[in-house]
Structure formats: C-alpha cells, structure tokens
N, CA, C and O atoms as a Tinker XYZ file with bonds, in Angstrom:
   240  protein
     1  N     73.645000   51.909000  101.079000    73     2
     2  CA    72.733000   50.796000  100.938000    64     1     3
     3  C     72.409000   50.556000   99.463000    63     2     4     5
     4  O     72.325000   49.425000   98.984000    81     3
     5  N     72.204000   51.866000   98.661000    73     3     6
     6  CA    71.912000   51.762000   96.945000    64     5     7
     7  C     73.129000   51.021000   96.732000    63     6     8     9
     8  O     73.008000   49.948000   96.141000    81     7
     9  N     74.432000   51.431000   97.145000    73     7    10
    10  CA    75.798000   50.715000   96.027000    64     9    11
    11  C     75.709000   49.341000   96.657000    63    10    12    13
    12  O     76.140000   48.406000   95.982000    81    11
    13  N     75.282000   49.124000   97.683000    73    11    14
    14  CA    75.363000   47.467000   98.387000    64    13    15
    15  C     74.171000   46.372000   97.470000    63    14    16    17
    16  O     74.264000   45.156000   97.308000    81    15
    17  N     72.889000   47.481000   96.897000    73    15    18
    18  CA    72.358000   46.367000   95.979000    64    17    19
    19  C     72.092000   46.252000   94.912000    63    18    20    21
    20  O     71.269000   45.507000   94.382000    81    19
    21  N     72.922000   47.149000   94.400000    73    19    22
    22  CA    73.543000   47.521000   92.909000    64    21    23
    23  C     72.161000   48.874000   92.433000    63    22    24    25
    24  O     71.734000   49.038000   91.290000    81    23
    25  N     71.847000   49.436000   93.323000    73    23    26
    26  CA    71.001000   50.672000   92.522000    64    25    27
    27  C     71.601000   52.008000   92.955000    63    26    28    29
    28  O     70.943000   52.845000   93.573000    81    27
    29  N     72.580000   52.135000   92.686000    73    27    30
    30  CA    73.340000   53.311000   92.754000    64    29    31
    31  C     72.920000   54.281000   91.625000    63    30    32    33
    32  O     73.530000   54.172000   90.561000    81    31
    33  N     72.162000   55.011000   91.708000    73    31    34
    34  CA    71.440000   55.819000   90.361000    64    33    35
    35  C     72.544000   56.308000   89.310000    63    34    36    37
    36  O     72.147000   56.414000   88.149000    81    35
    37  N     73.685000   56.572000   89.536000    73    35    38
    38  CA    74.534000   56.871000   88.810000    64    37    39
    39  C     74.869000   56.169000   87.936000    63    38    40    41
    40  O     75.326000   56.650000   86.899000    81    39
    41  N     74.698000   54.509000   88.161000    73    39    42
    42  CA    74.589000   53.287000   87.170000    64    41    43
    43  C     73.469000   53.118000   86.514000    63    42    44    45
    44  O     73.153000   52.007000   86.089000    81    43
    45  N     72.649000   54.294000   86.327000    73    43    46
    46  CA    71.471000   54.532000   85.096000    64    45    47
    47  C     71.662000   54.553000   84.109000    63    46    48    49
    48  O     72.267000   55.555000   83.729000    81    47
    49  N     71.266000   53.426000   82.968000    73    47    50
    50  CA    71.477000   53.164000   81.908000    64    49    51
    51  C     71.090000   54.234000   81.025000    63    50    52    53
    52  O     70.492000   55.128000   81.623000    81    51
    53  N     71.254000   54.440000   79.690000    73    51    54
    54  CA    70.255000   56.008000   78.963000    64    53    55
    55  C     68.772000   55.394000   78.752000    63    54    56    57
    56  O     67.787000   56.130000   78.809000    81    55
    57  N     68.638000   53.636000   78.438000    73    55    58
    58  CA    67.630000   53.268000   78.666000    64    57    59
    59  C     66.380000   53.750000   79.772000    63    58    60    61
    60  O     65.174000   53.923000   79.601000    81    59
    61  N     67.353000   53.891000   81.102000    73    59    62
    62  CA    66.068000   54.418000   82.411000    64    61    63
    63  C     66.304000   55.917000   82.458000    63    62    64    65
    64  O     65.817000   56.476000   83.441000    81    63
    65  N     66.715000   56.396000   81.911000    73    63    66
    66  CA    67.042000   58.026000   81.939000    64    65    67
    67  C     65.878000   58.343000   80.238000    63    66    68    69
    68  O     65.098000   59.241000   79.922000    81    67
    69  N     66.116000   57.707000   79.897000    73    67    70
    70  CA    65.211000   58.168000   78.757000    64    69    71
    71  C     63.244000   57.369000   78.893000    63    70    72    73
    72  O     62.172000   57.771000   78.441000    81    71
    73  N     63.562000   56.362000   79.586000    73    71    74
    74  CA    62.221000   55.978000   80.344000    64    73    75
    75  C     61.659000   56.992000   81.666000    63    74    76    77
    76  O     60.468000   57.002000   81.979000    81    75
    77  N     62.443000   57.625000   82.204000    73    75    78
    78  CA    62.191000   58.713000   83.177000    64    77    79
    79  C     61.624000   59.619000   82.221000    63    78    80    81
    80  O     60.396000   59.710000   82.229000    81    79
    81  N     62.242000   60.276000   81.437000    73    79    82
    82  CA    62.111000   61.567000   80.994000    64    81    83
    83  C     60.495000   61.316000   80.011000    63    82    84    85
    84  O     59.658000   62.184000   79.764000    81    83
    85  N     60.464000   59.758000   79.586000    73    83    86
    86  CA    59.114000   59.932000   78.663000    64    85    87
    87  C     57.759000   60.098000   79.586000    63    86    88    89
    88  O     56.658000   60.557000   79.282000    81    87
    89  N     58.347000   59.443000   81.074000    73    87    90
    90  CA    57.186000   59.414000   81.989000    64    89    91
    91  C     56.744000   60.411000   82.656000    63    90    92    93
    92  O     55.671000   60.356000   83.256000    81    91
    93  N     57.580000   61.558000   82.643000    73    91    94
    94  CA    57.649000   62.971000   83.976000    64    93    95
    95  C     56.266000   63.380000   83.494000    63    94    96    97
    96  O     55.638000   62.987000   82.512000    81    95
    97  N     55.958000   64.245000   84.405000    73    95    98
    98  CA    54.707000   64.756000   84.298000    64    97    99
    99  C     55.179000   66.193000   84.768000    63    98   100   101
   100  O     55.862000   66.453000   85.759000    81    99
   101  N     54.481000   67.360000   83.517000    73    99   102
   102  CA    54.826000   68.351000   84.133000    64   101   103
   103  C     54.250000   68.935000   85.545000    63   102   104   105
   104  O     53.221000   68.407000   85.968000    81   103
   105  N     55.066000   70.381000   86.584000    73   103   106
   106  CA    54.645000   70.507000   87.435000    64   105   107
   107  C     53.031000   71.369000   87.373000    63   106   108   109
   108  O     52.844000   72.292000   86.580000    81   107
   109  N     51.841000   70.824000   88.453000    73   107   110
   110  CA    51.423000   71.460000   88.594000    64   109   111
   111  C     51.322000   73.019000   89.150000    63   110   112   113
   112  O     52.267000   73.491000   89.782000    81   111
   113  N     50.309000   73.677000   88.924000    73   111   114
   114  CA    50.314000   75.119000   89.416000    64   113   115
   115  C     50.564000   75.264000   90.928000    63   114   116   117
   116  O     51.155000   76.278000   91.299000    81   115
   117  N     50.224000   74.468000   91.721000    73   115   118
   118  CA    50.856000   74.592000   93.138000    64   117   119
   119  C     52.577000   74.684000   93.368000    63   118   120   121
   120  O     53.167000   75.665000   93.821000    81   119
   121  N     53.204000   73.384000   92.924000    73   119   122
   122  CA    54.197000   72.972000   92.217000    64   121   123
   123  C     55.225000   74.049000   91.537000    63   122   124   125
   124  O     56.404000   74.254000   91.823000    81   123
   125  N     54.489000   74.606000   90.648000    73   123   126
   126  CA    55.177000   75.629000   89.615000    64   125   127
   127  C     55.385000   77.092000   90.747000    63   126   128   129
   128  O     56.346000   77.853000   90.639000    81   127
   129  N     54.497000   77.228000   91.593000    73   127   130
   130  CA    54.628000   78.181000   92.510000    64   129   131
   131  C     56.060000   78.417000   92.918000    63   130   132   133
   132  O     56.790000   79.335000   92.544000    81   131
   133  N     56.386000   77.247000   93.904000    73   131   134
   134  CA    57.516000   76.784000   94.659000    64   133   135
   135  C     58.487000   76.931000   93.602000    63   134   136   137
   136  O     59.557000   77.227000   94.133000    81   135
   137  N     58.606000   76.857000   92.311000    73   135   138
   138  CA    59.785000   76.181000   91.564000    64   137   139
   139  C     60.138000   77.480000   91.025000    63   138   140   141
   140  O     59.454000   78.503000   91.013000    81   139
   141  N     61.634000   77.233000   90.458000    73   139   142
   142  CA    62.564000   78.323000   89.761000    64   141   143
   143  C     63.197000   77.615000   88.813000    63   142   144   145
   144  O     64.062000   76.835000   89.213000    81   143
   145  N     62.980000   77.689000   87.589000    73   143   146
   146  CA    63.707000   77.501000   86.044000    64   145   147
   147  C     65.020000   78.328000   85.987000    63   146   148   149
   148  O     64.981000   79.557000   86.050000    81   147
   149  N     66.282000   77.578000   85.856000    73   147   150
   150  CA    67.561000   78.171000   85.909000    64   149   151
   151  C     68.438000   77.672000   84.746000    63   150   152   153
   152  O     68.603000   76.507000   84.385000    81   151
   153  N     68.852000   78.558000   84.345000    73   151   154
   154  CA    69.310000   77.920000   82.773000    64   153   155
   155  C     71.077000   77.955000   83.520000    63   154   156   157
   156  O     71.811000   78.912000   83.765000    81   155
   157  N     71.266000   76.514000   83.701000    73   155   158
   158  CA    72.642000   75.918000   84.023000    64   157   159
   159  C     74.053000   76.515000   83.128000    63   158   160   161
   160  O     75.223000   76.556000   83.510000    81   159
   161  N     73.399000   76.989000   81.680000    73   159   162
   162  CA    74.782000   77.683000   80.904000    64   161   163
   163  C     74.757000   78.804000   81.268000    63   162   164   165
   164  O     75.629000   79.640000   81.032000    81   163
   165  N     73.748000   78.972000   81.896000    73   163   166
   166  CA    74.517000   81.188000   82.076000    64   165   167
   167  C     74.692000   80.929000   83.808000    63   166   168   169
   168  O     74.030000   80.337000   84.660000    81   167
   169  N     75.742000   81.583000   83.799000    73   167   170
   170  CA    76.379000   82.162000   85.200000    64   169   171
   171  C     75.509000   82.883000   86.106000    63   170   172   173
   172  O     75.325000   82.731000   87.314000    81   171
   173  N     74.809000   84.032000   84.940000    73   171   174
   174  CA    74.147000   85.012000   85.714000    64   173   175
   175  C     73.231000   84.325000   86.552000    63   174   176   177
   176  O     73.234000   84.393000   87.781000    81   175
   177  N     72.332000   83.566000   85.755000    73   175   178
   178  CA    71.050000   82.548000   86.237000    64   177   179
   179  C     71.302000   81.952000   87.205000    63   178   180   181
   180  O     70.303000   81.490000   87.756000    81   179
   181  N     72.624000   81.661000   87.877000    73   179   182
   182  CA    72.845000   80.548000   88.344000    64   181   183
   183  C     73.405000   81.631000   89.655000    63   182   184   185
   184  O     72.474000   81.919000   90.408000    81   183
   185  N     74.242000   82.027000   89.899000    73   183   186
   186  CA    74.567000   83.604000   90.601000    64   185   187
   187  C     73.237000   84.146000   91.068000    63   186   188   189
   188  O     73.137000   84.278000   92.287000    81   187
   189  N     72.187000   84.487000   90.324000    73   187   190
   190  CA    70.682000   84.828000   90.455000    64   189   191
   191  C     70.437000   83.914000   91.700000    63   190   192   193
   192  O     70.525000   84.508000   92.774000    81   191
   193  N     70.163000   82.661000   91.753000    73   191   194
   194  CA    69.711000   81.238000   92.214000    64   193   195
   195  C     70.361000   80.832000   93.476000    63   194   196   197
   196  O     69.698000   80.199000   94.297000    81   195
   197  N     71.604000   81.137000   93.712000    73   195   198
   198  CA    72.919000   81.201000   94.969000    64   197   199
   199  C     72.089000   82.607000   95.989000    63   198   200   201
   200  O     71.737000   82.615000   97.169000    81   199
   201  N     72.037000   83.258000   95.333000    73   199   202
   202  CA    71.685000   84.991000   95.837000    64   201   203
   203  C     70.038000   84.559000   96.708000    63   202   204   205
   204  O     69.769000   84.526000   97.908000    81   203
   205  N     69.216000   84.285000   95.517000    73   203   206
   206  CA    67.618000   83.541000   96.523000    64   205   207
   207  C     67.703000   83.082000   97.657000    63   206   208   209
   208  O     67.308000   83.431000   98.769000    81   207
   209  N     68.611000   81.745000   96.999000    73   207   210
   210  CA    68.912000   80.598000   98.112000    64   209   211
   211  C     69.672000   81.538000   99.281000    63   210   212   213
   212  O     68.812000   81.707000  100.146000    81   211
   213  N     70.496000   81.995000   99.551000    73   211   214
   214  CA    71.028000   83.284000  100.395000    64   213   215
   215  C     69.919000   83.525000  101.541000    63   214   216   217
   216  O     69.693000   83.143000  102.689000    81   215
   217  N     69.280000   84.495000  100.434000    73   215   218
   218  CA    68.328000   85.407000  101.362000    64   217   219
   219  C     67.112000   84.987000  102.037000    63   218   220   221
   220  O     66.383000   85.556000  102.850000    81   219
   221  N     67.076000   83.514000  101.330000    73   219   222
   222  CA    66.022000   82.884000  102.095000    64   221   223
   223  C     66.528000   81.644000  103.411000    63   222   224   225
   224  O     65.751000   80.959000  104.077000    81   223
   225  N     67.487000   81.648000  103.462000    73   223   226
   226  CA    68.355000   80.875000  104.360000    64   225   227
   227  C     69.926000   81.492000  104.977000    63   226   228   229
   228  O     71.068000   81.053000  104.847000    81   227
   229  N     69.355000   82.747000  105.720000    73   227   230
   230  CA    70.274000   83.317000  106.536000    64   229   231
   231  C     70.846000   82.047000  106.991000    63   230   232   233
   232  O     70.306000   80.970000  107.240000    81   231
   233  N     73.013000   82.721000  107.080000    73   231   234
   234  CA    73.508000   81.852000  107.512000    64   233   235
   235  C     74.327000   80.936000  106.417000    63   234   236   237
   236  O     75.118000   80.148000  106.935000    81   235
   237  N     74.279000   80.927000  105.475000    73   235   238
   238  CA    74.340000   80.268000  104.730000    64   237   239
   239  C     76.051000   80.637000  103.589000    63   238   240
   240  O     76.309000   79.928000  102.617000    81   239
C-alpha cells in the first residue's frame, strides 16, 4: 500500500532522515528498561543480541 502511494520509506530523502534524527527524543527510563544498545560493527555484540533473542523466544 506504501509503494502504491509513493511512501515507501526506503524513498527517504537525507532531507527526512536528517529531519527524523533532529526530532527523536531520547528513550525514557521505562523505555530504556526494555532496550539493548548493540554496536552493529562488532560481531560479538551482535552474536550477544541473537543469543538474548534465543533464550527469550524458545523455538527460534
């Protein structure tokens, strides 16, 4: 339905990617609870993050 009315997010200009990023708001402490910071260049971090996701979703 996005590619049928031309908002396919992937056709984000750096204009709305850099208007996103000035607007974010960091997460609150509820928020920050739930969340995990994963640094995408290391393997380990990311291996770390596969392993969570794992053990918290037998089956998987």
């Amino acid at each position: 339905q996005r590619r049928s009315e031309g908002q396919d997010p992937s056709d984000a200009t750096l204009e709305v990617i850099q208007a996103q990023q000035t607007s974010r708001e960091p997460l609150d402490d509820e928020e920050q609870s739930h969340s995990k910071r994963v640094d995408t260049h290391d393997s380990a971090s990311l291996d770390s993050l596969v392993e969570r996701i794992r053990q918290r979703l037998p089956g998987i």
